[in-house]
C-alpha positions in Angstrom: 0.0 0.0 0.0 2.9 2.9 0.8 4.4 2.0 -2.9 0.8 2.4 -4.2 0.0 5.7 -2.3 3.6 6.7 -3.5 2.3 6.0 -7.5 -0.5 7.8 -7.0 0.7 10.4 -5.0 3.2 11.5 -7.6 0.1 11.8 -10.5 -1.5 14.7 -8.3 1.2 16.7 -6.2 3.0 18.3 -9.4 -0.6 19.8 -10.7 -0.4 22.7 -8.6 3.7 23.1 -8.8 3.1 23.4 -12.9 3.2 26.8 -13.2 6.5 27.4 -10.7 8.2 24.9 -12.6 7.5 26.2 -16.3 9.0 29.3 -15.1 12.3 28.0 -13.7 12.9 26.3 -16.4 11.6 28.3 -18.8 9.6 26.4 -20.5 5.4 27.5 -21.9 2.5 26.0 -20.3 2.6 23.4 -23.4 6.0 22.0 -22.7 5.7 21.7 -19.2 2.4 19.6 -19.7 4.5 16.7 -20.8 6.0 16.3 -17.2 2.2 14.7 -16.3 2.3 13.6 -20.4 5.3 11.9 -20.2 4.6 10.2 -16.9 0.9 8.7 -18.1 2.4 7.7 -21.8 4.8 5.3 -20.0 2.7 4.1 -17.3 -0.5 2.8 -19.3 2.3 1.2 -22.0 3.8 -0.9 -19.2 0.9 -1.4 -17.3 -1.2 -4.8 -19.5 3.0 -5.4 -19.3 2.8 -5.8 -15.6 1.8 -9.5 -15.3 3.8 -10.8 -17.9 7.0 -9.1 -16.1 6.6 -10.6 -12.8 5.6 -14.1 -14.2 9.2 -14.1 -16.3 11.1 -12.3 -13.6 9.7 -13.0 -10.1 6.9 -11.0 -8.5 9.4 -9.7 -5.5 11.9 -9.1 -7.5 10.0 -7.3 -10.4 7.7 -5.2 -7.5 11.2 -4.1 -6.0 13.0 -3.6 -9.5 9.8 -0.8 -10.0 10.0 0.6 -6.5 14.2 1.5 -7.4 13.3 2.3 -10.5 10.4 4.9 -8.7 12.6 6.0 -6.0 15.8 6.6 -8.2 13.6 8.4 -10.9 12.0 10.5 -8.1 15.4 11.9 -6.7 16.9 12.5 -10.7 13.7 14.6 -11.2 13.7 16.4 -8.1 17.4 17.4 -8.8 16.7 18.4 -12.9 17.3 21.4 -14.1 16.1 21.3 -17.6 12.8 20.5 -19.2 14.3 17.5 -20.8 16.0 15.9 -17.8 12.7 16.6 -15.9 10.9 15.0 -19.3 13.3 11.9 -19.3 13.2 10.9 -15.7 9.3 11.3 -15.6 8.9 9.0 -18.0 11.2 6.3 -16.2 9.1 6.9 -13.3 6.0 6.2 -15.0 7.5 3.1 -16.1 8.4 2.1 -12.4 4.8 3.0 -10.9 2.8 0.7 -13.2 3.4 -2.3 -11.0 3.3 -0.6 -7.8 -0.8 -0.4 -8.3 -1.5 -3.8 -10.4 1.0 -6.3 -8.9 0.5 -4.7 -5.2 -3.4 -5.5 -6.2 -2.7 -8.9 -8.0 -0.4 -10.2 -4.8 -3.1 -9.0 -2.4 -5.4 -11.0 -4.2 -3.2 -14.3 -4.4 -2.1 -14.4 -0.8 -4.9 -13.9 1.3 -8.8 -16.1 2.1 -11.3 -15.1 0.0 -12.9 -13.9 3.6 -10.5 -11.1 4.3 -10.4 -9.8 0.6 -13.2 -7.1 1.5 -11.1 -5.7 4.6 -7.8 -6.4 2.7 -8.7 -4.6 -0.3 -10.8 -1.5 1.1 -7.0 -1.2 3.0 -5.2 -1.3 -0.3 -7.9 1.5 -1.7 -8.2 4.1 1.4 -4.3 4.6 0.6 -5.1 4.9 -3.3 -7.9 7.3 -2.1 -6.0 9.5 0.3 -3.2 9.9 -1.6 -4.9 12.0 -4.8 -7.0 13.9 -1.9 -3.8 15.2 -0.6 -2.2 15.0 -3.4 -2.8 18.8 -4.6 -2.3 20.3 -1.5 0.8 19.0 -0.5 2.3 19.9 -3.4 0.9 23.6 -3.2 2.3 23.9 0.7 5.6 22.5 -0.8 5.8 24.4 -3.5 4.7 27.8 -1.6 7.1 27.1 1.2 10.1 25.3 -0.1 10.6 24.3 -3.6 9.0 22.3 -6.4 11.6 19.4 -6.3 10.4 18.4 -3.0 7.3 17.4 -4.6 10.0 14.5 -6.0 12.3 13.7 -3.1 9.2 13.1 -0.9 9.0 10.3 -2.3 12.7 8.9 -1.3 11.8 8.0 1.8 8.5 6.4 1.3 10.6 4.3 -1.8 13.2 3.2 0.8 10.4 2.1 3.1 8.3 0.1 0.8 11.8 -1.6 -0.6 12.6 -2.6 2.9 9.0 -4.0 3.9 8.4 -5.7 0.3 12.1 -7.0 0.7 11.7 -8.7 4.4 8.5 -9.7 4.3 7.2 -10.6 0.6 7.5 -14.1 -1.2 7.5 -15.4 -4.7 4.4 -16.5 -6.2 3.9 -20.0 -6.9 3.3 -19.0 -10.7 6.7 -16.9 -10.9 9.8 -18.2 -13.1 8.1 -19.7 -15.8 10.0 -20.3 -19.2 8.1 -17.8 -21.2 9.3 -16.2 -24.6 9.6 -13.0 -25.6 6.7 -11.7 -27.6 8.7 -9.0 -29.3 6.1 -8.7 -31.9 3.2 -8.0 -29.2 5.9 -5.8 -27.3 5.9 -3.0 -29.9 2.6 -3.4 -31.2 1.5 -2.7 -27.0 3.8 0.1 -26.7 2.6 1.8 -30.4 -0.8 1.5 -30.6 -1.2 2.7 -26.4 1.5 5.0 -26.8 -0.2 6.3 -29.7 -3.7 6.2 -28.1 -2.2 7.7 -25.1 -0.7 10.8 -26.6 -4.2 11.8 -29.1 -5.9 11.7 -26.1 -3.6 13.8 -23.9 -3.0 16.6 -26.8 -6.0 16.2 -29.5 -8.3 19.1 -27.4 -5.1 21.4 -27.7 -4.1 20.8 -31.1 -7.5 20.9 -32.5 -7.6 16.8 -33.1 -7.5 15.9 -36.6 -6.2 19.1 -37.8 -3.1 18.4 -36.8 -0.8 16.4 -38.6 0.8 14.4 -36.1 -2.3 13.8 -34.6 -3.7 12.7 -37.6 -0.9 10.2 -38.6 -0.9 8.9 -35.1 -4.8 7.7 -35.4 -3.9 6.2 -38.6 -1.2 4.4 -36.7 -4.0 3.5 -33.8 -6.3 2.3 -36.9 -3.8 -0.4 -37.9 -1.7 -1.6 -34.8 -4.4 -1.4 -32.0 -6.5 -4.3 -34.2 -3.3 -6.0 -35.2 -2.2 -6.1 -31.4 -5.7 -7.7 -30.2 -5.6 -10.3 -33.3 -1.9 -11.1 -32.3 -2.8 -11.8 -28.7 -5.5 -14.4 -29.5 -3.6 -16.2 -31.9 -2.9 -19.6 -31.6 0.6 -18.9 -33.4 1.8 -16.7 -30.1 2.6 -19.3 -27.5 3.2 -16.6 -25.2 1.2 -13.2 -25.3 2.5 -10.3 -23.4 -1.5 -9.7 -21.9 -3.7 -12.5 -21.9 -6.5 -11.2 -23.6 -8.1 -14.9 -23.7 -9.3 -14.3 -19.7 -11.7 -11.8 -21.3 -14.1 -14.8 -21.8 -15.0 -14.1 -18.2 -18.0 -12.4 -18.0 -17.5 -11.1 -14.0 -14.1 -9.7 -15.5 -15.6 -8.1 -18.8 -18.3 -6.5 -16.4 -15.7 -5.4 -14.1 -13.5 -3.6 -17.1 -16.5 -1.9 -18.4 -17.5 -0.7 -14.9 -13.9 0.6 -14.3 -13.6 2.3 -17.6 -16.8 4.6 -16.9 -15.4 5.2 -13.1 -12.3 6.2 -14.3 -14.3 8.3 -16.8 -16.3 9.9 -14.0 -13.4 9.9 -11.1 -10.6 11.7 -13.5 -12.7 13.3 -15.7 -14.9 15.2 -12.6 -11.6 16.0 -10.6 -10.5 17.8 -14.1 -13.9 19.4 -14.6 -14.6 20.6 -11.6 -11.8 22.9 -10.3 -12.4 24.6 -13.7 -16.3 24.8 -12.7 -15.1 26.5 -9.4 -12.4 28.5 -9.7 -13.5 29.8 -13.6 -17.3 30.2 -12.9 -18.0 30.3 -9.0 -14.5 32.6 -8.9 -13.4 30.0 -5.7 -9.9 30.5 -4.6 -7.6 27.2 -5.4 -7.2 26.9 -1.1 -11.6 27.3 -1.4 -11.6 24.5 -3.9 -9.2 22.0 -2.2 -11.5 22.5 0.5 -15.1 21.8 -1.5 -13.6 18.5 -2.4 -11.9 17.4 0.9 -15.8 16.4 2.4 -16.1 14.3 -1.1 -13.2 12.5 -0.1 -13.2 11.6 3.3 -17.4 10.4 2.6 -15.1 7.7 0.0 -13.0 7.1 3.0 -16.4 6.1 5.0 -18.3 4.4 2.5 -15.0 2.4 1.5 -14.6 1.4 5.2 -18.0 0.0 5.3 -18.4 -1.9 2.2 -15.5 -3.6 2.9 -16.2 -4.9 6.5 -19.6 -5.6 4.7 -18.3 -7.4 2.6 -15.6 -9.5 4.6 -16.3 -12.8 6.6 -16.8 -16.1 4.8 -20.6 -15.4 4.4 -20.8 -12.0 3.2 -23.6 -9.9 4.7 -24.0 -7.6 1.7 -23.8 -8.8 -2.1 -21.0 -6.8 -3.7 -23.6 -6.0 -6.5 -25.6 -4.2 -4.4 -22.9 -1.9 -3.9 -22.1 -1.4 -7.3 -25.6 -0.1 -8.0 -25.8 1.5 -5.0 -22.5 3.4 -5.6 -23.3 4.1 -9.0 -27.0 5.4 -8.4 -25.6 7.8 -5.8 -22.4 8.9 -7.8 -24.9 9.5 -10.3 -27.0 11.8 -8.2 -24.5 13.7 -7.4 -23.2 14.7 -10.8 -27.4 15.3 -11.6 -27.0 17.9 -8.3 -23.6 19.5 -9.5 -25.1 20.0 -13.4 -28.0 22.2 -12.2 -25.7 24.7 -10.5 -25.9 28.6 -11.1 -23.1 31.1 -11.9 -24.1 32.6 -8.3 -23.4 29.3 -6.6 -20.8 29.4 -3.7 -18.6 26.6 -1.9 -21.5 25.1 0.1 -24.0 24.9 -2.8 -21.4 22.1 -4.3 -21.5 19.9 -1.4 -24.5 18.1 -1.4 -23.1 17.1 -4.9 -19.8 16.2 -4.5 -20.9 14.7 -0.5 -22.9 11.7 -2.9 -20.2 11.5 -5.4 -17.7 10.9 -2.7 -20.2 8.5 -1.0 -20.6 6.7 -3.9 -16.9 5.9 -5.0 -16.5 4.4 -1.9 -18.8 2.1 -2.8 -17.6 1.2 -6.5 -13.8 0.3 -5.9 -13.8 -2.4 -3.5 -17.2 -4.6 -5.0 -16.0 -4.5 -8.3 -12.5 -5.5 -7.7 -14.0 -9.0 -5.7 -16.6 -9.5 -8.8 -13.2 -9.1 -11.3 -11.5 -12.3 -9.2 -14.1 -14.0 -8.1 -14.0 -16.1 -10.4 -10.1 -15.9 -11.0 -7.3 -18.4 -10.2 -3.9 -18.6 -10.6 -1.5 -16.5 -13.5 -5.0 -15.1 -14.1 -5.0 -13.1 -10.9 -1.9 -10.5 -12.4 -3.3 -10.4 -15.7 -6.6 -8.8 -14.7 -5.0 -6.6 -12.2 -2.8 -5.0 -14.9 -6.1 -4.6 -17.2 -8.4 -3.5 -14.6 -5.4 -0.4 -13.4 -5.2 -0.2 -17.7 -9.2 0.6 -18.1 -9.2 2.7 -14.9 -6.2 4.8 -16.1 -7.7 5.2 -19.8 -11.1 5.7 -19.0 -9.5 9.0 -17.1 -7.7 9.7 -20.5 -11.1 9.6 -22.3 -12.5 11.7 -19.7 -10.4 14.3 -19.6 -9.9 14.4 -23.4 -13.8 14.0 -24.2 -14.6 16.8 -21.1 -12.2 19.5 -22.3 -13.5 19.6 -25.9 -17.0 19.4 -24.8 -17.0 22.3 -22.4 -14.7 24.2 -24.8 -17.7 23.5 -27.9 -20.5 24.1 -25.6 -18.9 27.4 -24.7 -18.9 28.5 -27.9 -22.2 27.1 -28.6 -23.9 28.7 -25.5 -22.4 31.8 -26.5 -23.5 32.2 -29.7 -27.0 31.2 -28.6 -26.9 33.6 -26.0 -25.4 36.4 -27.9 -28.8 36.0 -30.8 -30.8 37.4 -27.9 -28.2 40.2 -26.7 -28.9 42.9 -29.4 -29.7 46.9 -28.6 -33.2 47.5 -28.7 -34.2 44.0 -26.6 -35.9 46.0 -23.7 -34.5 43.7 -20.8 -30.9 44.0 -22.4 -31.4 48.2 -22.6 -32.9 48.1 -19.2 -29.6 46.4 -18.0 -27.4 48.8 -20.0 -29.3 51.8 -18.6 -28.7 50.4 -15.0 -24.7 49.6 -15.4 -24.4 52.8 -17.2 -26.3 55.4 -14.7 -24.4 53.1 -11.8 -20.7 53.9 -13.9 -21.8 57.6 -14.4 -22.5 57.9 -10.4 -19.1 56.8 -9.5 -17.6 59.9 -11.9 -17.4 58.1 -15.1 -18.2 60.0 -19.0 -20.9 58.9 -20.4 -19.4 57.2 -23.3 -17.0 55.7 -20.8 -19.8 54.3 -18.7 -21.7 53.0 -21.7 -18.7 50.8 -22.7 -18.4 49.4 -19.2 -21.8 48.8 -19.1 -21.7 46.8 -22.6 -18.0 45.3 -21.2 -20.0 43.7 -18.1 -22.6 42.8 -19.9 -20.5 40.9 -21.9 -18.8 39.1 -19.2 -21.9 38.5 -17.8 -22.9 36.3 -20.8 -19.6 34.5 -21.1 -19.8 33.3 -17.4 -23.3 32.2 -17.9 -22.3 30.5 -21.5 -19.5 28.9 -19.6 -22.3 28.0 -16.7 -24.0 26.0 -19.6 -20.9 24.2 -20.8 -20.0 23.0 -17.2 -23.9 21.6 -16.7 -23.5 20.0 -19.2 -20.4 18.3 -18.6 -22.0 16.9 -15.9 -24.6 15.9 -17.4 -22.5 13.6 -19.8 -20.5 12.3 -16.7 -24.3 11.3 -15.1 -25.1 9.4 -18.3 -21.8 7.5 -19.1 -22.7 6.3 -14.9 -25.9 5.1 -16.3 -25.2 3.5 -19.9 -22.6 1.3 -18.1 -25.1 0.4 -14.9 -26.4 -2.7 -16.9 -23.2 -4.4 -16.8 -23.8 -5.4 -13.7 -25.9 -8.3 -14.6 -23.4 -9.7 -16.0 -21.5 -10.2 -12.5 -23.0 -13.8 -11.3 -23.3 -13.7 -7.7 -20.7 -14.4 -5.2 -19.8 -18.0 -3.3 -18.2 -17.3 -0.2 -16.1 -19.9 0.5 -13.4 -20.6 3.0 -11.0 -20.8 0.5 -7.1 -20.2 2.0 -4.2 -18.5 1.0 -1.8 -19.3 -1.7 0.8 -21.6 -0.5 3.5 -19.0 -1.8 1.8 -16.9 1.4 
């Protein structure tokens, strides 16, 4: 769990130490993206990698082999002082962290009864919760008070503890050491097409999609490889696929992936969405927004803790699909609340909205993670791990991608459709210039002068409440994407508890 937090950790504290960086190193708000760029790009390549690396090398020593590499990337970026350095050791790390989630989750999974795994697991994910919570305001307290790198070397001493505790106390799985080949061919097709995929989605909204050439050429490149990667890996001709794609037959796991690809949608692409909501239309302070979603976050704390007690003991007193719809219904609620807010909302008005969201995340990780393995043995365990992190991660990259160029359309959109009914001679829009402009006239300005402030506020008044549309509506498409994926839970067959023990490599 501390390697895990320390993954996760890392993906949140830079966001608010962007800007400081950019400016040491002189670098523009597009070049310093690529520190968070660079980072993903690596880590969703590598992570369907994950079980195939720790079935040829060892699970202990490929889980400590990431946390060095983690730990040794984290001090070379916290001591770069170039863009490129910073850029080359990012991605390293990105590399590293991919196991620290999926084989952390995979070995949890092997080692211990099927009647601790609802305990065992809602411990594995209050650390992968807390860690993004604080994530942003750790690194703006660092940043503000020392320096950006120690949003890096924080993470030294975490590394060195994790290495230690993995290192004593770990073993082998019974499944490690196996004679596999090298499926070189599968290798670069993985790392194309996702890289590919990766990078459209991270820099399509800013460079207009298709009407950029490298974006264009890269979806070509998605068009052919991503296919020719999925027939590769279920051909009978490659003894030894990099991801076992074949474990897909299982319909608890399908459900599962599908589940986890909307949640990441809706987790990533709300904690992108909604700063910008606050800080650009309810004009909240960064500090006033970190605080709106601290409540959110400790109510997933909560719910997490009690779905998994619930769901622990060898006769569980809750079915984990209960939770599921539960959590969905309510995370689905509270994005309904959040997309019916005005301009003139304040900090309190969101927490009713983000309150259920939180509530209801809580009550998603945990269930669906023991309906993925239920039915699970054996090598099959780390596979799905590493493709259950992969459709978390790149549902977040759809989210955020799909979000940004729907509020930036819908802007536009709302603003035209607004600005068709903002024309002189409309008698509530002259009333309102009237107003403004005897109110500018009282406090000593000209009369022309005070006519153009007038029309300047008026104008602002319509962007915020074009930009008031585009957020609802964002919502809005977060509370649907929750819903179109809700049936997929009948697909998940219900549990049998059983008293089932550990793995012998325990």
């Amino acid at each position: 769990m501390i390697a895990a937090i320390m993954e996760v950790l890392d993906t949140t504290i830079i966001n608010t130490a962007l800007p400081q960086m950019a400016g040491n190193l002189g670098a523009t708000s597009e070049e310093i993206g690529w520190v968070s760029t660079g980072y993903i790009l690596a880590n969703v390549i590598v992570l369907p990698m994950t079980a195939w690396l720790s079935f040829r090398f060892g699970r202990k020593r490929y889980l400590m082999a990431s946390i060095i590499l983690f730990t040794v990337s984290s001090f070379f970026c916290g001591v770069s002082n170039s863009l490129n350095e910073l850029v080359f050791w990012r991605i390293l790390q990105g590399a590293g962290g991919a196991a620290l989630l999926s084989t952390g989750q995979s070995t949890l999974r092997e080692i211990f009864p099927r009647e601790q795994q609802g305990i065992v697991q809602t411990i594995f994910v209050m650390g992968i919760i807390a860690a993004p919570t604080l994530g942003p305001t750790a690194g703006g307290w660092l940043t503000d008070n020392y320096h950006w790198h120690w949003c890096f070397l924080i993470n030294i001493p975490l590394g060195v503890l994790a290495l230690g505790l993995v290192g004593s106390f770990l073993q082998d799985s019974e499944y490690a050491f196996k004679n596999l080949g090298v499926d070189w061919f599968g290798l670069i097709l993985l790392a194309v097409s996702l890289g590919s995929l990766q990078y459209v989605l991270e820099e399509g909204n800013a460079k207009e999609w298709l009407e950029d050439p490298t974006i264009l050429k890269l979806s070509a490149v998605i068009a052919v490889s991503l296919p020719l990667l999925l027939w590769w890996q279920l051909s009978a001709r490659n003894p030894s696929p990099v991801v076992n794609l074949r474990i897909l037959k299982n319909r608890d796991l399908s459900a599962a992936l599908a589940l986890f690809l909307a949640l990441g949608f809706g987790l990533y692409g709300g904690v992108f969405v909604f700063p910008l909501f606050a800080q650009n239309v309810l004009h909240l302070t960064a500090t006033e927004t970190g605080l709106a979603l601290f409540p959110g976050g400790l109510a997933t704390l909560v719910s997490a803790i009690i779905s998994g007690r619930l769901l622990s003991g060898k006769k569980q007193l809750v079915d984990p699909r209960v939770f599921i719809v539960l959590g969905i219904s309510l995370f689905a609620v509270g994005m309904l609340q959040l997309a019916q807010l005005p301009s003139t909302s304040g900090r309190g008005d969101t927490m009713t909205g983000l309150l259920l969201r939180g509530f209801g995340l809580g009550m998603l990780f945990t269930p669906i993670n023991l309906a993925a393995f239920s039915s699970l043995k054996g090598a099959e365990i780390a596979q799905a791990a590493g493709l259950l992190n992969l459709s978390r991660q790149l549902g977040g990259s759809f989210g955020i991608a799909i979000l940004s160029t729907y509020v930036t359309r819908q802007t536009s959109a709302a603003r035209a459709d607004l600005v068709t009914n903002t024309y002189i001679g409309n008698s509530a829009l002259d009333q309102r210039w009237q107003q403004l402009t005897h109110l500018f006239v009282s406090k000593g300005f000209s009369l022309p002068d005070a006519q153009r402030a007038a029309l300047a506020m008026i104008d602002r008044s319509v962007n915020a409440q074009a930009s008031t549309l585009a957020f609802n509506q964002a919502f809005y498409l977060i509370f649907w994407s929750m819903l179109a994926v809700a049936p997929a839970v009948l697909l998940i067959r219900k549990s049998r508890p059983s008293s089932e023990s550990a793995s012998a490599g325990h």
